[in-house]
C-alpha positions as a Markdown table, in Angstrom:
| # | Residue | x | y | z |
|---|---|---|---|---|
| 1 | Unk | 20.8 | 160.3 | -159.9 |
| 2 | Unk | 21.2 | 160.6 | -156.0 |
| 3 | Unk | 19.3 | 156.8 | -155.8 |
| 4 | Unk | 21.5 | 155.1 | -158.5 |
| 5 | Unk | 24.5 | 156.5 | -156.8 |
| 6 | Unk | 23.4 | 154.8 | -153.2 |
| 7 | Unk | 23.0 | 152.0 | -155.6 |
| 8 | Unk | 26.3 | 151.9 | -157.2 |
| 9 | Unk | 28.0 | 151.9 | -153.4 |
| 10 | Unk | 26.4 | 148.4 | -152.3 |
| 11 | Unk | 28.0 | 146.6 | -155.3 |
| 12 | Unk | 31.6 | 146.0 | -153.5 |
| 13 | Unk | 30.0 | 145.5 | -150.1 |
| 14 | Unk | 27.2 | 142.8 | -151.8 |
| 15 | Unk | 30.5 | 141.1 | -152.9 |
| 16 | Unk | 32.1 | 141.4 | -149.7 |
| 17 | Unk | 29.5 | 140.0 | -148.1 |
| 18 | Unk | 29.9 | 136.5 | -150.1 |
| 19 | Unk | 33.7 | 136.2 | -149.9 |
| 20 | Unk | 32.8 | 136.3 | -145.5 |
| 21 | Unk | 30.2 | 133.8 | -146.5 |
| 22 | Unk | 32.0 | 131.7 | -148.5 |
| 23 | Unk | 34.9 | 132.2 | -145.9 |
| 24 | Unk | 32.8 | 131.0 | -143.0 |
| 25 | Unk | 31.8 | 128.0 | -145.2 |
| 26 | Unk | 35.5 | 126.9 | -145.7 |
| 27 | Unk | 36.2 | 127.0 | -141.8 |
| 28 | Unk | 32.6 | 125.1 | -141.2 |
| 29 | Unk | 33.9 | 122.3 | -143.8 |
| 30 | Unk | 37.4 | 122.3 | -142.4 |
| 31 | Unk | 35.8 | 121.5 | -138.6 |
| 32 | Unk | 33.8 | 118.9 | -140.0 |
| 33 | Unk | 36.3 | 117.3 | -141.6 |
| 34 | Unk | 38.4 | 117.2 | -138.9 |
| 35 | Unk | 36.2 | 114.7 | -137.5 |
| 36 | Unk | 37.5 | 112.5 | -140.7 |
| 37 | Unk | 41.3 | 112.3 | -139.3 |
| 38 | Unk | 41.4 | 108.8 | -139.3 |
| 39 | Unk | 40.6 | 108.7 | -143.1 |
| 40 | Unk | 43.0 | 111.1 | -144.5 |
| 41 | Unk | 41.8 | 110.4 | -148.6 |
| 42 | Unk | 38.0 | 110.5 | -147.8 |
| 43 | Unk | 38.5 | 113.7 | -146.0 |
| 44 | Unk | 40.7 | 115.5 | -148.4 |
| 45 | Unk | 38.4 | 114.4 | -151.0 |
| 46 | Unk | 35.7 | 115.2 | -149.4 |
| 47 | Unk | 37.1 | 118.9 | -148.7 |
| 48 | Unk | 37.7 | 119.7 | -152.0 |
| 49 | Unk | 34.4 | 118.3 | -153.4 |
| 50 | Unk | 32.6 | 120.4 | -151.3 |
| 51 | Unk | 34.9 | 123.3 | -151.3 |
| 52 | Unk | 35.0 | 123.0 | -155.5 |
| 53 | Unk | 30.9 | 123.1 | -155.3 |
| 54 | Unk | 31.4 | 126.2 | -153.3 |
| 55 | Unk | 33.7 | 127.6 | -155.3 |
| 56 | Unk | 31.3 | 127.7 | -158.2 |
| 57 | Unk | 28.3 | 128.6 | -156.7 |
| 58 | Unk | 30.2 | 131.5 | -154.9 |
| 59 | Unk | 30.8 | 132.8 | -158.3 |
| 60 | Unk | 27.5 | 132.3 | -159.6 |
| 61 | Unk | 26.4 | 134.3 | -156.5 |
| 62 | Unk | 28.5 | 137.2 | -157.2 |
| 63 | Unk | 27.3 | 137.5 | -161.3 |
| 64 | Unk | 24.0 | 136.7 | -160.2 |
| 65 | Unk | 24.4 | 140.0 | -158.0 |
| 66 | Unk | 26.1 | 141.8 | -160.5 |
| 67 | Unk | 23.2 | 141.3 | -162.5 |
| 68 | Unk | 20.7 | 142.5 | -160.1 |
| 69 | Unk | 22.8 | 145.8 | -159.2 |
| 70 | Unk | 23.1 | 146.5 | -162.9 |
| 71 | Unk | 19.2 | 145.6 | -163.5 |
| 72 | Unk | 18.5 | 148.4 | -160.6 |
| 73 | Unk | 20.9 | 150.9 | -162.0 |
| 74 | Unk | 18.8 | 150.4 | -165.3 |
């Protein structure tokens, strides 16, 4: 009982910890295409390619933690 509450508390900081990931992701793909400024379609579609990819693995990331919390509380 005392384990699967220790358990139950690193759910919301597991999640946390992928929105600052996913966060410093976006600012690392902003820098870089910064560089692009002289192609202003290439770079917006290039931001929001990568940014879409992101997007969904950032939310396979979170059920695939989900998953593993729940598998542990079990």
């Amino acid at each position: 009982a005392i384990v699967k509450k220790q358990i139950t508390r690193l759910k919301e900081p597991c999640l946390k910890c992928v929105d600052l990931v996913v966060q410093e992701l976006s600012n690392v793909v902003r820098i870089c295409t910064e560089r692009m400024s002289r192609y202003p379609r290439l770079r917006e579609e290039t931001d929001r390619i990568i940014m879409s990819h992101v997007r969904s693995r950032e939310q396979q990331c979170k059920d695939q933690l989900v998953l593993l919390i729940d598998c542990e509380l079990a």
